[in-house]
N, C-alpha and C positions, 0 to 999 in steps of 0.2 A: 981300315974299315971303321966307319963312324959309327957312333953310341946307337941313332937310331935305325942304321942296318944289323945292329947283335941285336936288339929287340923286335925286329921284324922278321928275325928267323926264327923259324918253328922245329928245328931238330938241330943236332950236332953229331958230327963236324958241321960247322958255318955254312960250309961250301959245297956240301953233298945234298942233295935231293934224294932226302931216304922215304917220304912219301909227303905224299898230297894234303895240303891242311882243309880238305870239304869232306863230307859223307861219302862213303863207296860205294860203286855200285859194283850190282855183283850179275854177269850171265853165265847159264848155265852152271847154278851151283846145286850140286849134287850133295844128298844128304841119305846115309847110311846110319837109322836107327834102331840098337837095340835095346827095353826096355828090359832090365831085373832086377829081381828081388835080392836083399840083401840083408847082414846082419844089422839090425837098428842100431847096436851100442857103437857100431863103428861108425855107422851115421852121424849120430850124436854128437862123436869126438872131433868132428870134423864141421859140422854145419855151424856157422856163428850167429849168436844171439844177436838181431829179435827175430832172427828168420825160425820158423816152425816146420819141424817134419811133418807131412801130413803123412805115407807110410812108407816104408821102408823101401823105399825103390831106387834106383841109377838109371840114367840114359847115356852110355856109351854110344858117340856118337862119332863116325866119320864122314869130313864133308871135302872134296872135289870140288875146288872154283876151275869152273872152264875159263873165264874170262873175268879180270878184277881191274877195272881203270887205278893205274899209280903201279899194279905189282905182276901182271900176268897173270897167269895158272898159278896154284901151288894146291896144296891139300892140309888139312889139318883134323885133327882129331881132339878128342876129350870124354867129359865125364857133366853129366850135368845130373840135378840132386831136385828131386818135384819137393816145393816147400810152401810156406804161409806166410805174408807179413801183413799183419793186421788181419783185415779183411779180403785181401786178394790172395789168388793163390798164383805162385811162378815155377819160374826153376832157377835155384843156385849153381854159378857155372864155378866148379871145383878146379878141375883143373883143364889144361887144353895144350898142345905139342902141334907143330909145323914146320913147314920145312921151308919156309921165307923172311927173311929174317925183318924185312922191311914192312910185313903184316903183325909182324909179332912185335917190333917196336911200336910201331903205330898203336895197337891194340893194346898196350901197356899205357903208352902214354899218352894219346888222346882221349884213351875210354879207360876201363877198367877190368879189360879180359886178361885173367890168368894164366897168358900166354909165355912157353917156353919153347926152349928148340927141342925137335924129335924127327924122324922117319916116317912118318903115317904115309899110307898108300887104299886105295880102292879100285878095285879089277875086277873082269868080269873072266871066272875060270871054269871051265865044264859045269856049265848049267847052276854056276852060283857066283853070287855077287860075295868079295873078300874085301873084307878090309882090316889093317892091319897096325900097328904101331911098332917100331924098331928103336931102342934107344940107344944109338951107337951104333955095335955091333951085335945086341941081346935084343932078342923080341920081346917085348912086353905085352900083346892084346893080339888076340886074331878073331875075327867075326865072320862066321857064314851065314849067309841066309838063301833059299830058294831065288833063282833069279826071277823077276817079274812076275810070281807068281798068282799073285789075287791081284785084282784092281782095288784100290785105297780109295773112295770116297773124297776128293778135293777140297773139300769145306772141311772134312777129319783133316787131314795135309795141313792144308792152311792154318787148322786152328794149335798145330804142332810147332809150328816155323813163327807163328805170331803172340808165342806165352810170352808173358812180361819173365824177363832174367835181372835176377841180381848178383852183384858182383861186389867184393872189397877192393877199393882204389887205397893205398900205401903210397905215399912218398917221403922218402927218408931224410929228413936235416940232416947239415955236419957233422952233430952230436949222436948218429944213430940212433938217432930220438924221430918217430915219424911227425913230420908236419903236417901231411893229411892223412886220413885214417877215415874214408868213411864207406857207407855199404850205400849204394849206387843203384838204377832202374835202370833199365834199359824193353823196349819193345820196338821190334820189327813190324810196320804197318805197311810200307810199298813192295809187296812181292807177288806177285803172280807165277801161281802151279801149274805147269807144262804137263809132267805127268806124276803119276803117284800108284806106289806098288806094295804090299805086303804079305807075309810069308812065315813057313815056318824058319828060324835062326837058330845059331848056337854062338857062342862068347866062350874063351879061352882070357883071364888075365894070370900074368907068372911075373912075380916079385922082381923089382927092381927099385933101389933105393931110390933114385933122381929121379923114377917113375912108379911110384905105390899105388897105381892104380888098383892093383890087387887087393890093396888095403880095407875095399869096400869088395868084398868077391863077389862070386856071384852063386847065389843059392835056384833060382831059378829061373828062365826065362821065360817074360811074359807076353812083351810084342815085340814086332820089329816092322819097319818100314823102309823103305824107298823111294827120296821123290826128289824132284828134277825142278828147278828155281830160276824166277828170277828177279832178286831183292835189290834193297838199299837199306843199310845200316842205317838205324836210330844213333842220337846220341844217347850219353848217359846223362842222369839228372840227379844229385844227392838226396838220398831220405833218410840217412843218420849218420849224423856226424860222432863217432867214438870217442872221441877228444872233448869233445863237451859234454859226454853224456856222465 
């Protein structure tokens, strides 16, 4: 293999096609969120400076891809954190579990989603939409909400699927020393909402070390939603570099 075929591949192994080096697009992605409240000191310990809490809340979120050019269906779940950088307000994406291994590289390494391996699932069971996180063999998250219950207003939808996210990109030197280290934008602008639902929910998180989601609990729930997608990822673009700051 010549110098300029190892530089013109975009993953490793050389010779496997672990995903696609353009934007994804995404049909029928399906998004289970639920919005609560939570303890702020735990917030705190977790949210990285200069991103700002604005108040103490989580968005446990499961989302269902029907269809992903480069990876098929899979499903994934996470935690996202409503915060401040400067003047805009986002959401910090904390942590995120899936079950394809090919989104969760990709998502690591072309962007800066804090993607790890997990179980998550979303079903529709006697009159309620479930969704779930399993890590191994231990559950870690179960989320009910009324199935379809209220119509969600599409422009509320929309403006839910299209907040700017930030994320911390890590890449590690030889010396375990990171080379990059920096906290990232990212916003979703091509999506179009099929439908959109909301309801009363309930959130169950239970301790697991490779998955502390519980670590931010849940003191009370405030919204939840349901809605049916169909996007294309943003890149990410750097707004602080840590290493120089």
């Amino acid at each position: 293999m010549r110098a300029d075929q190892v530089t013109a591949a975009v993953t490793t192994p050389l010779t496997v096609p672990l995903y696609p080096p353009r934007p994804t697009r995404f049909t029928d992605r399906e998004y289970f969120n639920v919005v609560y409240r939570t303890d702020p000191d735990a917030l705190r310990a977790v949210v990285p400076e200069p991103l700002e809490i604005i108040e103490p809340l989580v968005r446990f979120e499961v989302m269902r891809m029907g269809e992903v050019d480069g990876y098929g269906p899979y499903t994934e779940c996470g935690q996202v954190i409503p915060v401040r950088h400067g003047a805009e307000q986002g959401e910090y994406l904390h942590a995120m579990y899936l079950d394809s291994f090919g989104a969760t590289a990709a998502g690591r390494e072309l962007s800066a989603y804090p993607k790890v391996a997990g179980e998550p699932a979303l079903r529709h069971e006697r009159g309620a939409l479930v969704g779930t996180l399993d890590y191994g063999s231990e559950r870690v998250a179960t989320a009910t909400m009324a199935y379809k219950w209220q119509p969600l207003d599409p422009e509320e939808a929309r403006s839910q699927i299209t907040v700017p996210t930030f994320a911390v990109k890590t890449v590690p030197g030889y010396d375990f020393r990171p080379r990059v280290c920096d906290l990232v934008r990212m916003q979703i602008t091509d999506v179009t909402v099929k439908e959109a639902w909301h309801g009363p929910a309930r959130l169950q998180l239970f301790e697991h070390v490779m998955a502390p989601l519980a670590d931010l609990p849940v003191r009370e729930v405030v919204d939840a939603s349901h809605i049916l997608t169909d996007l294309t990822l943003a890149p990410a673009e750097p707004v602080h570099d840590y290493l120089a700051a």
